[in-house]
Each structure stands twice: as structure tokens, then as C-alpha cells.
N, C-alpha and C positions, 0 to 999 in steps of 0.2 A: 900773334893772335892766340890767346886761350880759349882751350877748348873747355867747356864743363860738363861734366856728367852729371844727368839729373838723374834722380833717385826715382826709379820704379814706382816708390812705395809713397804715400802721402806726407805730408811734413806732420811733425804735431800741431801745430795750428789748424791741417786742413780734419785732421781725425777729431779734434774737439768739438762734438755737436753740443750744442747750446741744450741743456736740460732743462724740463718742460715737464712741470707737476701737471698729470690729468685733473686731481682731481682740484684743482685753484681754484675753480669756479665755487666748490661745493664749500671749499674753505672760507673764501673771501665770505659767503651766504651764511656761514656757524661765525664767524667774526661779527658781521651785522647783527645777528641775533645776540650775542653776547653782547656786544654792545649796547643793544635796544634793551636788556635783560637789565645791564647794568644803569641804564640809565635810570628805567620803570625803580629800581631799587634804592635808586639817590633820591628818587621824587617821592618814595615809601618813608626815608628817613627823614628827611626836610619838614612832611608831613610829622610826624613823629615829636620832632622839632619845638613847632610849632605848636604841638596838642599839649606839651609838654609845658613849655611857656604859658599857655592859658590857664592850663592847671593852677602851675603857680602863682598866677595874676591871680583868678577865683579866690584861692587859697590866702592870697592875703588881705585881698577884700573882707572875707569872710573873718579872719583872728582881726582885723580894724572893728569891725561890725561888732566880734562879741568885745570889746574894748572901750568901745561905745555905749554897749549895755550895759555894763560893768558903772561906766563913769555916771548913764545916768540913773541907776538905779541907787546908787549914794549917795546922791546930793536929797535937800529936804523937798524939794519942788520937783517929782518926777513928775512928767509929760505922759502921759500913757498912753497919748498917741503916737507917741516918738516910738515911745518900744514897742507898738503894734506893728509898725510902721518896719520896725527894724527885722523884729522878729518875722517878717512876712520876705523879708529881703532876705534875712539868712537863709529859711527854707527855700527860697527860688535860686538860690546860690547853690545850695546844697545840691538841689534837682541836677542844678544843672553840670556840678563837679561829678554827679554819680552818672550821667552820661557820657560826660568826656571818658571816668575811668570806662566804661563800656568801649567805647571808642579804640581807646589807648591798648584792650586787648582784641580787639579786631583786626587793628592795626598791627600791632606784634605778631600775629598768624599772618598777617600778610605780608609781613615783612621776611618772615621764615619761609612761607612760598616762594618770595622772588628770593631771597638768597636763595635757597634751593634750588630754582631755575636757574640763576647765574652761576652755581655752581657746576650743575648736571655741562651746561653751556659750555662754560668753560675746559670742562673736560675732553669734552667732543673736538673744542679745537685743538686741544694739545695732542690730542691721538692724531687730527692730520694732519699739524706740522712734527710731532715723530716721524710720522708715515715718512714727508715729506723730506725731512732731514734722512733719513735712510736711502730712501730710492735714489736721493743727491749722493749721498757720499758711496753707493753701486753704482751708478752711473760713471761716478768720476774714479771707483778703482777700476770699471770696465775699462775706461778712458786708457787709463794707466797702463792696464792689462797689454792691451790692446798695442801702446806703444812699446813697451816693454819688448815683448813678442815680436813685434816690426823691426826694430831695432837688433835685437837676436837674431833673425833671419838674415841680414845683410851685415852684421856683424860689426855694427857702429859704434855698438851701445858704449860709452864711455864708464871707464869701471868706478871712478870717484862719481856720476849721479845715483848708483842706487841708493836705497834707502840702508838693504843691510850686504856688505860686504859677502858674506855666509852663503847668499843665495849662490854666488857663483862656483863656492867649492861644495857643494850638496853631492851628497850621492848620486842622482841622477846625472848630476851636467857628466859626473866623472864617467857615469856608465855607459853615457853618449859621447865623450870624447871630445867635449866640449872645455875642458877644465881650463882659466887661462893661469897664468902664474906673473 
């Protein structure tokens, strides 16, 4: 029958507490927003888009229009109600091209505000997953620390897992007596 000796001290598996961002909650709420931010900003451009497309439909109505005036103003038999007719249609084209451009810079202002928001946004959440990535990788050299030290105290630690060789010839371990070879 073998006997076994347990270890005092915890295993590495039982020393690995699970890491736990406090502030997730607040994260996940600046990711929502960013996303809400980024969407308001796709439905700014689509808009955009489409004010754009109109323009240029107007815009070719209107060069048909004077193309038209053109054709019937050469022929021997002009209509003069036709070019009344026409010329009352360009000006309400017109009108109505010199409102879309109003549009079109109302719209580019608001389209600089939500990039702006999506940006400001965006930022906010890369500072808490910094944050986040930090406290993770303290967390996990605590971890480490923590085993490390355990390991030394009961004098297990095997010398090929550290990271650097050097730590065990250090001045210190030598001036504690600890040096192995």
C-alpha cells in the first residue's frame, strides 16, 4: 500500500481564481452605445446616399430640360407654350436642387456630429478594455507570483518551468542561501 503525502499548500489549479472585470457591466453599456452611435452614423450616410442620387437624377432632368429648349427653340415652328411650360419646370427643378444642396450641408454637420460621437464612443471603450487587459494580466502575474512563492517555500519548484533561469542565481537567493546549482 502507498502512502501519499499531500501538499499543505493548494495545487495550481485550486490558486487560479477566475478573473472578474468589475467594471463589465459599464463596458458592455459604452459597447451598446458605440454601437447605437455607430449605427445612427450608417443611417446618416445611406441618408447622404440617397440625397446624393436625387441630386443627380434633378440634375439630369434639368441638362434634358435645357436640351429640349435648345431643340425647340431652332426649329421654325416654336411652341411657346412648350417653353413656358419648360422654363416653369426648370425653375421648380432648380428650387428644388437648391434645397436638397441645403439638405446635403445639414446633413454633413450631422454626419460630423455622429462621427464625433462614434468616435468620443469609441474611445471610452478602448480605455476599459485597456483597463481591462491590465487588471487581467495583474491578476494573472499575482496568479503566478503567488505560485511561484508556494512552490519556493516547499521547495518543488522545478528549475526548467521558469521563465528566466537568472532569477535563481540573483543576488538575493545567494544572500539567503538559497542558490541551487
Amino acid at each position: 500500500m502507498e502512502s501519499r503525502v499531500e501538499s499543505p499548500l493548494p495545487t495550481a489549479h485550486e490558486t487560479m481564481s477566475k478573473y472578474r472585470f468589475r467594471l463589465q457591466t459599464l463596458l458592455r453599456l459604452r459597447e451598446t452605445h458605440r454601437d447605437e452611435n455607430r449605427g445612427r452614423l450608417a443611417v446618416a450616410y445611406r441618408a447622404e446616399t440617397i440625397l446624393n442620387e436625387q441630386q443627380q437624377e434633378v440634375q439630369r432632368e434639368l441638362i434634358g430640360l435645357q436640351q429640349l429648349q435648345r431643340e425647340s427653340t431652332t426649329t421654325p415652328q416654336t411652341n411657346v407654350n412648350r417653353l413656358i411650360d419648360v422654363q416653369r419646370h426648370q425653375l421648380a427643378l432648380r428650387a428644388q436642387l437648391e434645397a436638397m444642396q441645403k439638405q446635403a450641408e445639414v446633413l454633413t454637420a450631422e454626419i460630423e456630429r455622429r462621427r464625433q460621437a462614434l468616435v468620443e464612443s469609441d474611445q471610452q471603450v478602448r480605455v476599459l478594455e485597456k483597463l481591462r487587459q491590465r487588471q487581467r494580466q495583474k491578476h494573472l502575474s499575482e496568479i503566478l507570483l503567488r505560485e511561484v512563492k508556494d512552490y519556493d517555500d516547499i521547495g518543488l519548484m522545478p528549475r526548467d518551468t521558469l521563465s528566466s533561469p537568472k532569477r535563481w542565481n540573483s543576488p538575493d537567493r545567494q544572500a539567503n542561501g538559497k542558490v541551487e546549482t
